[in-house]
N, C-alpha and C positions, 0 to 999 in steps of 0.2 A: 184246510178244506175250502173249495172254491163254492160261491155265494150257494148257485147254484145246486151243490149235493146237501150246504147246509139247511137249504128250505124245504128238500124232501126228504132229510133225514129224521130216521122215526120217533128221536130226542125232541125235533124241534114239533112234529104234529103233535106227540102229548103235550109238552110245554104250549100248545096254543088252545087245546081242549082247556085243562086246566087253566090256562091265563082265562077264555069267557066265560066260565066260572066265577071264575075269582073277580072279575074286575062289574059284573053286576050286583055283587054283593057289594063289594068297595063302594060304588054308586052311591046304593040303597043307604048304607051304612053313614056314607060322609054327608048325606042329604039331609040326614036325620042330625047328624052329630053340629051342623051347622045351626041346627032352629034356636030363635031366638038368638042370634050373634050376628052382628052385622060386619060383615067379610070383610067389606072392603077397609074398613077403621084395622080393624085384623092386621091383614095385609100391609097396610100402609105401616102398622106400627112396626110389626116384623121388620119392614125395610127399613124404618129409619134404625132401629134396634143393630142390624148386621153392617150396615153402610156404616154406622159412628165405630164400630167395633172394628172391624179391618182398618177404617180409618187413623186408627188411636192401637193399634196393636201393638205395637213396640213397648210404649207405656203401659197397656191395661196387662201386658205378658208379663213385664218386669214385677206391676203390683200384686197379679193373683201368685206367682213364686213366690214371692216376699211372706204374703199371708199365710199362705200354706206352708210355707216352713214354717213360720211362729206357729203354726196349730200341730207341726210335729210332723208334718208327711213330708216323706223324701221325693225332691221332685229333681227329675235329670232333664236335661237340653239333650234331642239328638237333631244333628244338621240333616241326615239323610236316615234310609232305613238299615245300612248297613251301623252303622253307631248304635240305633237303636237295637239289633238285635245283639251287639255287645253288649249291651245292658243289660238286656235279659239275661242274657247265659250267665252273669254274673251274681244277676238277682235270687236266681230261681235254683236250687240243687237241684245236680244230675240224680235223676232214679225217682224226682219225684213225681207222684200224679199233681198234674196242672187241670183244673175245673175252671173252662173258659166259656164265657159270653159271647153271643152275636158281637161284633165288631168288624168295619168296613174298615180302618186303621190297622187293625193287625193284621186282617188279610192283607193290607197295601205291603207293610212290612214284610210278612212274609214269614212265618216262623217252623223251615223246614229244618233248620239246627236243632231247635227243643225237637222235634218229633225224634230224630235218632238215640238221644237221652234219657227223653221223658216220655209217659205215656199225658197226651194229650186228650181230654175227653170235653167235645160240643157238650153243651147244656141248653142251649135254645133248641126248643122242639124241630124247629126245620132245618137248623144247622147239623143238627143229630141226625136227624132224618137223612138228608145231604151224603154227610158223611159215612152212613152206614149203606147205602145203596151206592157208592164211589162215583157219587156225581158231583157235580159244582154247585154254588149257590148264581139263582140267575134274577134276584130280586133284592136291595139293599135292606126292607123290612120284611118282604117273604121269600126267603131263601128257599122253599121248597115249592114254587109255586108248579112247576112243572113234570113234580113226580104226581102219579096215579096211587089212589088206595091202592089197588091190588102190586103195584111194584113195590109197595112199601111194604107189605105186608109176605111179600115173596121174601123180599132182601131180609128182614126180620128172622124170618126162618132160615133160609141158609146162612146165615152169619149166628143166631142164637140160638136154636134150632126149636123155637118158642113159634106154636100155630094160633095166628089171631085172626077172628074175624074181622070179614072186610069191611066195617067199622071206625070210623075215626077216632070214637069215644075208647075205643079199644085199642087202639095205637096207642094214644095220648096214655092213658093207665098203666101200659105196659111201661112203655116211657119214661112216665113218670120215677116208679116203681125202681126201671135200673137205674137214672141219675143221679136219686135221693142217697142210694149206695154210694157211688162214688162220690157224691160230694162230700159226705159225710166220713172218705178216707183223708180227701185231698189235705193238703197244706200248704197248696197257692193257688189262691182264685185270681184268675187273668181276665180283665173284660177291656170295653173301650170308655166311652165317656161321651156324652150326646150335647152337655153346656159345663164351661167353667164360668164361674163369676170371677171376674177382678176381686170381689171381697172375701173371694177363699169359700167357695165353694164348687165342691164336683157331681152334675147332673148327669143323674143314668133311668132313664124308661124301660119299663118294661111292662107287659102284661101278664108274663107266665108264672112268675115269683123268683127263675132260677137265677136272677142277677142279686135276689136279697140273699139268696144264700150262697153263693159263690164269694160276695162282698161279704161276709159275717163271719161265715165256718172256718173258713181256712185263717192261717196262724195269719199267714200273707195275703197282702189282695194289692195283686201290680193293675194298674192303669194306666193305658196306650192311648193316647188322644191326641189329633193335630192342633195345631197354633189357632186355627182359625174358630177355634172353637169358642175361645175366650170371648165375655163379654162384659161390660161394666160391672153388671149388678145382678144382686140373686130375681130381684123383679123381671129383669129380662128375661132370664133362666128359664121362668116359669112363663113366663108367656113362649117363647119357644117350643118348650116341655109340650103345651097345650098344643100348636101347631102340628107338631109330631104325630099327637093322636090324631088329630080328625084328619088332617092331610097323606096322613103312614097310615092306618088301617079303617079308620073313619069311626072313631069315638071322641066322644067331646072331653074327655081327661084320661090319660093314661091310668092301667090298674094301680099302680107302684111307681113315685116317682122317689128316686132313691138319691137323697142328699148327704154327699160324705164331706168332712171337711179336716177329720182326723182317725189316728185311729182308733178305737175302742179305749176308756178310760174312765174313769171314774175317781171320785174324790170325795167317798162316803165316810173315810178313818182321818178325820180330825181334817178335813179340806186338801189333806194332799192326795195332788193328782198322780196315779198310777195309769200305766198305759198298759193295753191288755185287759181286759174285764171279758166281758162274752165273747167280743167279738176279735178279728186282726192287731196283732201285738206291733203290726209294723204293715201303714200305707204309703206306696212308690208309686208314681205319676210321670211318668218317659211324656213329654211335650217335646215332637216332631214338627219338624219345615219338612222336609222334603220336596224341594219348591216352590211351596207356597209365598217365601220370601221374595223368589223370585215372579210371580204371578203379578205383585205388585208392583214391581219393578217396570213391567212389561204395559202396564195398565191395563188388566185387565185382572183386575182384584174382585168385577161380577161372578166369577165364576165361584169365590170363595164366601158369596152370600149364603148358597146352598146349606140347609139343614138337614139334607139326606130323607127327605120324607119317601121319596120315590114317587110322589104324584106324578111327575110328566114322562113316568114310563110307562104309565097306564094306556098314554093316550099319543104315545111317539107313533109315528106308521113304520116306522124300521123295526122299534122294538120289539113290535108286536107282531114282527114276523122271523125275526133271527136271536132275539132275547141275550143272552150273555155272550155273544158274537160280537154284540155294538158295544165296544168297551172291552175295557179292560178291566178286573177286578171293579171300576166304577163306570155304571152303564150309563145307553144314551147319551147325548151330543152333549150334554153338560161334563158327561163322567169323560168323554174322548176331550175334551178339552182340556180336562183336570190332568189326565194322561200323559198329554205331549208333557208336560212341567215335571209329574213324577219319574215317568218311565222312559221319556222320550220322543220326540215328535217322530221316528221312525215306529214306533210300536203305535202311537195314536192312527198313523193314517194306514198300519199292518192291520189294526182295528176298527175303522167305520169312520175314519176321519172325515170322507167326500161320500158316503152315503147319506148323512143327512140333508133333507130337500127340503130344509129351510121355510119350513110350512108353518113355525108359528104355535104349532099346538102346545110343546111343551110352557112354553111363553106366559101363554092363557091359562093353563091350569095352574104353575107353580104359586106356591103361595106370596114369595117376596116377588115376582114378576119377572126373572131374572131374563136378558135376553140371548137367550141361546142360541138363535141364528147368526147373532153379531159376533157371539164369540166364537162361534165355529167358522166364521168369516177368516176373523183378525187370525187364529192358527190356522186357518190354510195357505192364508197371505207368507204365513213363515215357515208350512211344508213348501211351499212353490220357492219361496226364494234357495231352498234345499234341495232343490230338483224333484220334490215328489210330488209326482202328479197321478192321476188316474191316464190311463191309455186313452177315452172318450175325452178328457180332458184337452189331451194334450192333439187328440185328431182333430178338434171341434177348432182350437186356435189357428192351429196349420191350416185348415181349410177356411177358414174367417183371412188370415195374411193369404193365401194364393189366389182365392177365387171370389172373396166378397161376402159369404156366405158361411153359416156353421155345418153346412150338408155336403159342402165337395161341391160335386159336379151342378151345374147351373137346375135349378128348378122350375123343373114345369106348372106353368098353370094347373091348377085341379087336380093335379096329382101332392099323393104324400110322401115325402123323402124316404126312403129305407131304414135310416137312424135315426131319430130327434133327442136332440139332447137339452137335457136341463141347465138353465141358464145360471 
């Protein structure tokens, strides 16, 4: 769809009701969840936290594997997402119900294999949400930021044929009510992973509860998480972990921060350890590149400081007006960045690659500072040497080599060009 139908398409005006909504509470919420914390020490440590981590990746990846197999979890290498989805299909039986978590990893992956085999069921309230109204997720921590009560509460009925008022509190209960079921059949909980430590630990956030029990109930609990996730120490972990909340929805500690580092096991009959006790008899950890190896290669490893909070979507001017358009699976001029490396520098710039206008906002808000104008610089530098360019791009050069000027034709005094283009 050209730009154009997508800014008056009826998808995108609720998705913008709903986003000022949402993004005054965000506000109100992070202003609060900030007091007493002095930001900028924050920030500064976050960054030095992610820079020594990507720096040291090679090694901190070899020692968090190492650890975590001595603690019993099967942890696999995939180079790309297709390997990784051979993993799965091999992890997971055909026929079983899969109870999955929010994860921006697996959507990358991609797991339209399991859907033919398996019945797959969201457990985060907005991915559920999402999925039950056959729409997309257009926010990395609010995936449903742009559906309406009453569309939800429409879609609800014709798919369950369950009448709720229009109510949030009444959504969420219902919600509640039919996931608890399913979880409680399942026998693989699928999620993603938000921090690994080098010293054998796997960090998962959440505030709803359904990642404790997705990780707990099912016999199995797979985990999809990229490379970049890795960092020294569990102390990192947890200052990340904190980041997430007040930056991801604006509280000063996540409800649940959920620390796995094996499976379920215990060692109450004369010290020996049994694995299996309450909880998963068997934890797998699929750690993907898809990329990202290559990101560094390229230098520009800034992009893989990113923690996924989603603050500088709040406040991108593109975003905020075309939302899951700008991006791919991962939004804004950070997520088209991430893009070219995952999917391709043709699908980055199929995606928003030369919309971004380089204004610095996302920059300012992000918590590590990451600079998003530069790296959206440096990938367009290598869609251009690919031949892809925007059309105003490519008239603004031509008319700069023929006549001196980015307008074409000579310009009048006191008059305004018919085009102006951004530099």
């Amino acid at each position: 769809m050209e730009l154009k139908g997508i800014l008056e398409s009826e998808r995108i005006k609720e998705a913008r009701e709903g986003f000022t909504l949402a993004f005054q509470a965000y506000l109100t919420n992070k202003e609060k969840a900030l007091e007493g914390i002095d930001e900028e020490l924050l920030k500064r440590e976050l960054r030095r936290i992610k820079e020594e981590s990507i720096k040291n990746l090679s090694m901190l990846k070899v020692r968090a594997i190492d650890n975590l197999r001595k603690q019993g979890v099967q942890v696999f290498e995939a180079k790309d997402s297709k390997e990784a989805k051979e993993i799965l299909l091999k992890l997971i039986p055909k026929g079983e119900i899969i109870v999955k978590s929010k994860s921006n990893v697996i959507s990358e992956v991609g797991i339209e294999d399991l859907e033919g085999r398996n019945e797959i069921v969201e457990t985060d309230c907005g991915d559920f949400l999402v999925q039950i109204c056959e729409e997309s997720s257009v926010h990395p921590v609010t995936p449903a930021l742009h559906l309406s009560v009453d569309k939800i509460v429409k879609a609800i009925e014709k798919k369950f044929g369950v009448k709720l008022e229009e109510k949030p509190e009444e959504i969420v209960k219902w919600v509640r009510g039919y996931l608890r079921e399913k979880i409680l059949k399942a026998k693989v909980g699928l999620s993603g992973a938000n921090v690994i430590s080098s010293d054998g630990g796997i960090f998962i956030v959440e505030n709803e509860g359904n990642i404790s029990l997705v990780s707990r109930l099912p016999e199995k609990h797979i985990i999809v998480a990229s490379i970049d996730k890795i960092v020294p120490s569990i102390q990192d972990a947890i200052i990340i972990c904190k980041a997430l909340a007040i930056y991801g929805v604006g509280t000063s500690l996540p409800t649940y921060i959920n620390v796995i580092s094996s499976p379920s096991k215990t060692a109450d009959i004369q010290k020996q350890t049994v694995y299996g006790a309450h909880g998963p008899k068997e934890v797998c950890l699929i750690l993907l590149d898809n990329g990202r190896s290559k990101i560094i290669e390229e230098g520009l490893e800034e992009i893989l400081y990113c923690i996924n909070c989603g603050a500088c979507l709040y406040f991108c001017p593109i975003y905020r007006q075309i939302f899951d358009n700008y991006g791919y699976r991962y939004f804004g001029g950070r997520g088209v960045s991430l893009v070219s490396f995952i999917f391709g520098i043709e699908k980055a710039f199929e995606r928003g690659l030369f919309y971004c206008t380089t204004c610095s906002a996302c920059k300012e808000q992000c918590p590590l500072s990451i600079d998003v104008p530069h790296l959206i610089r440096r990938v367009r530098e290598i869609a251009v040497g690919r031949n892809l360019t925007t059309k105003a791009n490519f008239e603004m050069v031509e008319n700069l080599e023929s006549v001196g000027n980015p307008f074409g034709e000579a310009v009048k005094e006191g008059k305004i060009p018919d085009k102006l283009y951004c530099c």
